[in-house]
C-alpha positions in Angstrom: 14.8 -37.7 6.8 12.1 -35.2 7.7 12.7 -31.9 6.7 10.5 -28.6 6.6 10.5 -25.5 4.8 9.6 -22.0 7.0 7.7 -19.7 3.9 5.6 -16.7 4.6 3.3 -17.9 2.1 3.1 -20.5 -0.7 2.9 -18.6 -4.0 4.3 -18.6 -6.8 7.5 -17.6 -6.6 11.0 -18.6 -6.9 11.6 -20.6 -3.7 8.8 -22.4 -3.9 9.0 -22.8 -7.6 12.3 -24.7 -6.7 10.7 -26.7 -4.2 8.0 -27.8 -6.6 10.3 -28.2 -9.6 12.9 -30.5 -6.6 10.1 -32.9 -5.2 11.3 -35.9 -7.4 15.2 -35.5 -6.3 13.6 -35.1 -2.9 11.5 -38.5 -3.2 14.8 -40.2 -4.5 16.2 -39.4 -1.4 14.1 -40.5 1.1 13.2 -37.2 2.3 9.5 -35.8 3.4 9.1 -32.6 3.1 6.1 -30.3 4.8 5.9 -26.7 3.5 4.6 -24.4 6.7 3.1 -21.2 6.4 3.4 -18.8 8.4 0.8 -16.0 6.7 -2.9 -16.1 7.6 -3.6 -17.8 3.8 -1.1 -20.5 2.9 -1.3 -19.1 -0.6 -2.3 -19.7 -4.0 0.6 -22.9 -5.4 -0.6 -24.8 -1.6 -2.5 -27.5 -4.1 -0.2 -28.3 -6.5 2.2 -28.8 -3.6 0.0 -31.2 -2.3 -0.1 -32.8 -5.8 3.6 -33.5 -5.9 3.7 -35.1 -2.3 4.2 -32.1 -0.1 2.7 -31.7 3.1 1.5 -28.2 3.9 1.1 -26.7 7.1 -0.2 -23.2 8.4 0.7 -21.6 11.7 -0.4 -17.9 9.9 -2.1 -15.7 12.3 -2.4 -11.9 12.6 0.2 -10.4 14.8 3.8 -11.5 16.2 3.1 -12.8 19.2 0.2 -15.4 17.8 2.6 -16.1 15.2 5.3 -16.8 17.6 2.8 -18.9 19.9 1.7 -20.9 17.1 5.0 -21.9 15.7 6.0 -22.8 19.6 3.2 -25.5 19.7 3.5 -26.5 16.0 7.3 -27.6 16.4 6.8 -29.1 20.2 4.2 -31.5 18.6 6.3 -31.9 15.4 9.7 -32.9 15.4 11.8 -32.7 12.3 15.2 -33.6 11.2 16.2 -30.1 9.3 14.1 -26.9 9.7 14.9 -24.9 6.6 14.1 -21.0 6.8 13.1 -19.1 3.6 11.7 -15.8 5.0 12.7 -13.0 6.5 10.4 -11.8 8.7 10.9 -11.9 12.1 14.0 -14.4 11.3 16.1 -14.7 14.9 12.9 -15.4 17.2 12.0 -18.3 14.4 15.3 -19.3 15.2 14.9 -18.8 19.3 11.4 -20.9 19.1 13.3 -23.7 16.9 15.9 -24.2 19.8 13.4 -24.0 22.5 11.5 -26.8 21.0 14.3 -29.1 20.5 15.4 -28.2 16.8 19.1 -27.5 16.1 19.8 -28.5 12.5 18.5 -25.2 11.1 19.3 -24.4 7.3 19.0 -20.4 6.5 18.5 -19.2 2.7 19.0 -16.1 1.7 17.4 -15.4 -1.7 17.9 -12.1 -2.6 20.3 -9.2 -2.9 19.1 -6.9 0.0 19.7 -3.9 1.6 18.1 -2.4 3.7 18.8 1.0 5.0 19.8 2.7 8.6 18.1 1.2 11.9 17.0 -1.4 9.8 20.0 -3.1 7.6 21.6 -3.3 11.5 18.8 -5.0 12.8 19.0 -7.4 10.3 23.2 -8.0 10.7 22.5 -8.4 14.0 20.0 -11.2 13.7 21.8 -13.0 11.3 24.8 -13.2 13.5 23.1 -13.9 16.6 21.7 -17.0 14.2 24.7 -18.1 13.1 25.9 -17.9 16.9 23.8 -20.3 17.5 24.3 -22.3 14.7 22.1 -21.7 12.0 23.9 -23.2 8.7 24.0 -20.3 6.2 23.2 -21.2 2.3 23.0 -18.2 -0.8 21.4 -19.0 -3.7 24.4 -17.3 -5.7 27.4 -15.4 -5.4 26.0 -12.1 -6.0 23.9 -12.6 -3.1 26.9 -14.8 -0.9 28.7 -11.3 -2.0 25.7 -8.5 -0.8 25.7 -11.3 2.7 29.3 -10.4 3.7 29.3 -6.9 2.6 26.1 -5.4 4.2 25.3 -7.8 6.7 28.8 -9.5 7.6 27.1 -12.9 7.0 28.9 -15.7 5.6 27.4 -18.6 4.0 27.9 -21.0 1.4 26.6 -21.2 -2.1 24.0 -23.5 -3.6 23.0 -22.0 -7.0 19.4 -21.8 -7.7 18.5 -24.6 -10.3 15.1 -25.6 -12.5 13.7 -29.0 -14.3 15.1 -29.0 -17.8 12.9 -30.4 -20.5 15.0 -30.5 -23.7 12.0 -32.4 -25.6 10.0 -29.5 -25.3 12.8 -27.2 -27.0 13.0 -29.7 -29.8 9.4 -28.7 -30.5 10.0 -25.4 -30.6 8.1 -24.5 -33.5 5.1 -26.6 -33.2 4.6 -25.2 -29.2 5.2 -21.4 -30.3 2.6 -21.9 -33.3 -0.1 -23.6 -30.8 0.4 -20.9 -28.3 0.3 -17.7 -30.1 -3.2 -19.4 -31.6 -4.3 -20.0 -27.9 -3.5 -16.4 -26.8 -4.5 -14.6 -30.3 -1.1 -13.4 -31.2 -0.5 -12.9 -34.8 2.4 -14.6 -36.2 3.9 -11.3 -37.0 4.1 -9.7 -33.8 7.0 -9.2 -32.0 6.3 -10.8 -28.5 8.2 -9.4 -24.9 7.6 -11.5 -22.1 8.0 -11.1 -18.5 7.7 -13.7 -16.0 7.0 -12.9 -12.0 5.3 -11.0 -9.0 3.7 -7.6 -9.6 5.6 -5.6 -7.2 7.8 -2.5 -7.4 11.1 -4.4 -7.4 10.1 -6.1 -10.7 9.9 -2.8 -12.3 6.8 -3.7 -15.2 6.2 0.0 -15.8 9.6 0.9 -17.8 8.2 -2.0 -20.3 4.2 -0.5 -20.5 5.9 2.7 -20.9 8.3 1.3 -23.5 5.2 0.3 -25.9 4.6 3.5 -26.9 8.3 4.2 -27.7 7.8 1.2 -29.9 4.8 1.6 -31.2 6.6 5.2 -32.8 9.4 3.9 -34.0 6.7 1.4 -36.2 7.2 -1.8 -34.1 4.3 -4.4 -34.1 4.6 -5.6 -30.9 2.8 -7.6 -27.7 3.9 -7.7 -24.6 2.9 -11.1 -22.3 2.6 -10.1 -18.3 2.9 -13.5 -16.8 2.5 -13.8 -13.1 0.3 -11.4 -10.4 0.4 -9.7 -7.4 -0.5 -6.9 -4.6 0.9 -4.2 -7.6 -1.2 -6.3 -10.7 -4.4 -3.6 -10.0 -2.1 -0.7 -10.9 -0.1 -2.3 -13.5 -3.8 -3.4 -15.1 -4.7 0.8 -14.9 -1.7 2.2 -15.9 -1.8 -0.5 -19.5 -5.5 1.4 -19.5 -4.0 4.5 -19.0 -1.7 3.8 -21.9 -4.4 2.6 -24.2 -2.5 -0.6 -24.5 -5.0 -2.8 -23.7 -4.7 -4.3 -27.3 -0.6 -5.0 -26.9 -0.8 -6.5 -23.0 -2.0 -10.0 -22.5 -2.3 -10.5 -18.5 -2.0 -14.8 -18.0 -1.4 -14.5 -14.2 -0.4 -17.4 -13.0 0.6 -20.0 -15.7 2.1 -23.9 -15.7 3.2 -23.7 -19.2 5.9 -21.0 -18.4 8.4 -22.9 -20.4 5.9 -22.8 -23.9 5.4 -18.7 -23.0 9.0 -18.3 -23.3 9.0 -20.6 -26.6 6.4 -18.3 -28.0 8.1 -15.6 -27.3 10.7 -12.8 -29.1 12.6 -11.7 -26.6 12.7 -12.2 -22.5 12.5 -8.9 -20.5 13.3 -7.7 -16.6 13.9 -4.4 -15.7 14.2 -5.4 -12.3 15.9 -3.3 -9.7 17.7 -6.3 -8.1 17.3 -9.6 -8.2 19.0 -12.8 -5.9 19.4 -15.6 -8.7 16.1 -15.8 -10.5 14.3 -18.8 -11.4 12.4 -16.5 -14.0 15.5 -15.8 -16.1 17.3 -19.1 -15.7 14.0 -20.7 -17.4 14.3 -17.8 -20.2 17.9 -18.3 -20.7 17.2 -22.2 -21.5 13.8 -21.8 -23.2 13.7 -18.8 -24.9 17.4 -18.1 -25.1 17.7 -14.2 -25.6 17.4 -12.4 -22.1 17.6 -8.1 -22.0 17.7 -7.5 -18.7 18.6 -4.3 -16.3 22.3 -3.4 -15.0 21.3 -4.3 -11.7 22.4 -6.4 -8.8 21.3 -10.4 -9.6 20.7 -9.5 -13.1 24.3 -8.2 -14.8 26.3 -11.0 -12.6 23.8 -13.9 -14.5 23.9 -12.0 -17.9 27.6 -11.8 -19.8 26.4 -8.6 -21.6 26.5 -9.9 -25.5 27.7 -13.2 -24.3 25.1 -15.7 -22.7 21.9 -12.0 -23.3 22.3 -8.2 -23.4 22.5 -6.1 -20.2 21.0 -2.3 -20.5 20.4 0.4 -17.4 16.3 1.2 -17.7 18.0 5.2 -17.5 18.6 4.0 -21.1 14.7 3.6 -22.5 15.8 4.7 -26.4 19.0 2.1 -25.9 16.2 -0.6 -25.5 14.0 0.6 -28.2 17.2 0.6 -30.6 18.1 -2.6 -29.4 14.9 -4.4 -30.2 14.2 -2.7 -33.4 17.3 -3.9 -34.4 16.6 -7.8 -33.2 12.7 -7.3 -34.7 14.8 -5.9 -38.0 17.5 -9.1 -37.9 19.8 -6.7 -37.4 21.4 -8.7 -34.5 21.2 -12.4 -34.9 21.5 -13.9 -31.0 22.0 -17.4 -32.4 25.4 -17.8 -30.3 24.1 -15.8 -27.5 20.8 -18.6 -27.3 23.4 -21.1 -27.6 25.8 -19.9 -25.0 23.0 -18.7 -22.5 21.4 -22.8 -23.1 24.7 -24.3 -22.1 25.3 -21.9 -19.3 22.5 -22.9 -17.7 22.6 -26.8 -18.4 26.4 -26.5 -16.7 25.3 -24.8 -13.6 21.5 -24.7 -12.5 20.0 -28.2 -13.3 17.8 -29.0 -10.4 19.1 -32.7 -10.0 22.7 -31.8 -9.6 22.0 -28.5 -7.1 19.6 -30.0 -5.2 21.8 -32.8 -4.2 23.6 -30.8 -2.6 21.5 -29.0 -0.5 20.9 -32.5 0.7 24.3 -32.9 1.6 24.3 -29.4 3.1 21.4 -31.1 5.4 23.6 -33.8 6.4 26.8 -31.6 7.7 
């Protein structure tokens, strides 16, 4: 079977970080798999791709209607068994151009919890059900976002949860990995370490924890916090830790392949976010790190039983979090049975082998 995922880029993020993490399952199954691009630069994860048998493909160009003429010549010289659309942008002609050029087992994700607002939100109903009419198969990553499909944009679809690679050897070291990585990074064994893992954007939300530092820092906290991943926002995010004077507490990594040893290292996982669709982020976190404070927002609080599998708090609540991680830094609360619980909640539902089986089912319908 020869299937092909539609991206606007190839970065590190969490589609793509499921595609990579999937290749095996994929190679099981007989299945080769191109990754197209449909931005000017394919991205910054195109090699590695390439290193786990992808094929990658650019049609980017500046402007709509190049865009549009390149993907009509890519997909009359290419034929493919499913074409699987990740973006957004410019979603219903994608679809148009597909059925022009032969294509009609068309796979739509939707990956995250949007909105949108006035002319806009309509637009975007109205193109998903034009794509359904003509029979786009619809797949959410979760029900949160199956949920925000039928309620803003009367879109139905189907759920596939998210998944990610499990490695329980590397948990069973978790000592030894956490030692040799605060000694790679210079953290002292006595700092209290917050990690975030993803894109520098606004929806991510990394100011509420620079501005948390110095809240912690008062309140006599020892603390680092590890910024892993980058992005068009990284520039200000770099200023604004300057501004702070916390160049001394914020490690930048940017990009990183031992993700999974970060989290080992660390105290506590954090994401303010101010919506989410299912991350891949915080699944990892839940499994490697095991105690997740995230915001009370939409992808976050429906993943995260508050005091059950992590500990959901609204970022209006800024002394609630300082509180809350003085008392876990103190051993005030001990989040043994919430590691355990938020471990076994993601070995039960988002282990790549079993959810990306049936995404190749969903294929086959």
């Amino acid at each position: 079977m020869k299937v092909i995922h539609i991206l606007n880029a190839i970065e590190y993020s969490g589609a793509e970080i499921m595609l990579y993490q999937a290749a095996g399952v994929f190679k099981e199954n007989k299945i080769d798999t191109t990754l197209l691009a449909c931005y000017p630069n394919p991205g910054k994860f195109e090699q590695p791709m390439r290193e786990v048998g992808y094929h990658v493909d650019s049609v980017g160009a500046e402007g709509a209607f190049t865009l549009f003429a390149n993907l009509f010549k890519y997909f009359k010289k290419n034929k493919f068994d499913v074409v699987h659309i990740h973006s957004e942008n410019y979603y219903v002609w994608k679809v148009i151009i597909l059925k022009l050029t032969g294509h009609n087992n068309i796979v739509r994700t939707f990956h995250n919890n949007w909105e949108f607002t006035g002319w806009l939100r309509y637009k975007r109903a109205l193109h998903r059900n034009i794509a359904t009419w003509l029979g786009v198969k619809n797949h959410s990553i979760g029900t949160a976002v199956q949920l925000n499909e039928e309620q803003v944009f009367f879109n139905k679809s189907i759920v596939i949860n998210n998944w990610i690679k499990l490695n329980p050897d590397l948990l069973s070291r978790r000592e030894t990995v956490s030692k040799l990585k605060r000694e790679e990074l210079g953290i002292a064994p006595d700092t209290f370490v917050m990690i975030s893992v993803g894109g520098c954007s606004y929806i991510k939300n990394h100011g509420f924890i620079f501005d948390l530092i110095p809240l912690l820092n008062q309140a006599g906290l020892k603390v680092c916090y590890l910024h892993v991943g980058t992005g068009d926002d990284e520039p200000a995010e770099k200023t604004l830790s300057k501004k702070l004077g916390l160049d001394a507490q914020v490690i930048f990594t940017g990009n990183r392949k031992d993700v999974p040893e970060l989290l080992l290292l660390a105290d506590i996982y954090m994401m303010p976010s101010l919506f989410e669709g299912l991350s891949i982020a915080l699944l990892e976190a839940m499994y490697y790190n095991g105690l997740a404070l995230v915001n009370n927002a939409p992808g976050l609080a429906n993943v995260i039983v508050d005091k059950k599998t992590g500990y959901v708090i609204d970022i209006d609540q800024p002394q609630n979090y300082v509180k809350f991680i003085q008392d876990v830094a103190g051993g005030a609360i001990n989040a043994t049975n919430i590691k355990a619980a938020a471990k076994a909640f993601v070995e039960d539902n988002y282990v790549v082998e079993k959810n990306a089986a049936k995404l190749i089912e969903f294929y086959k319908q």
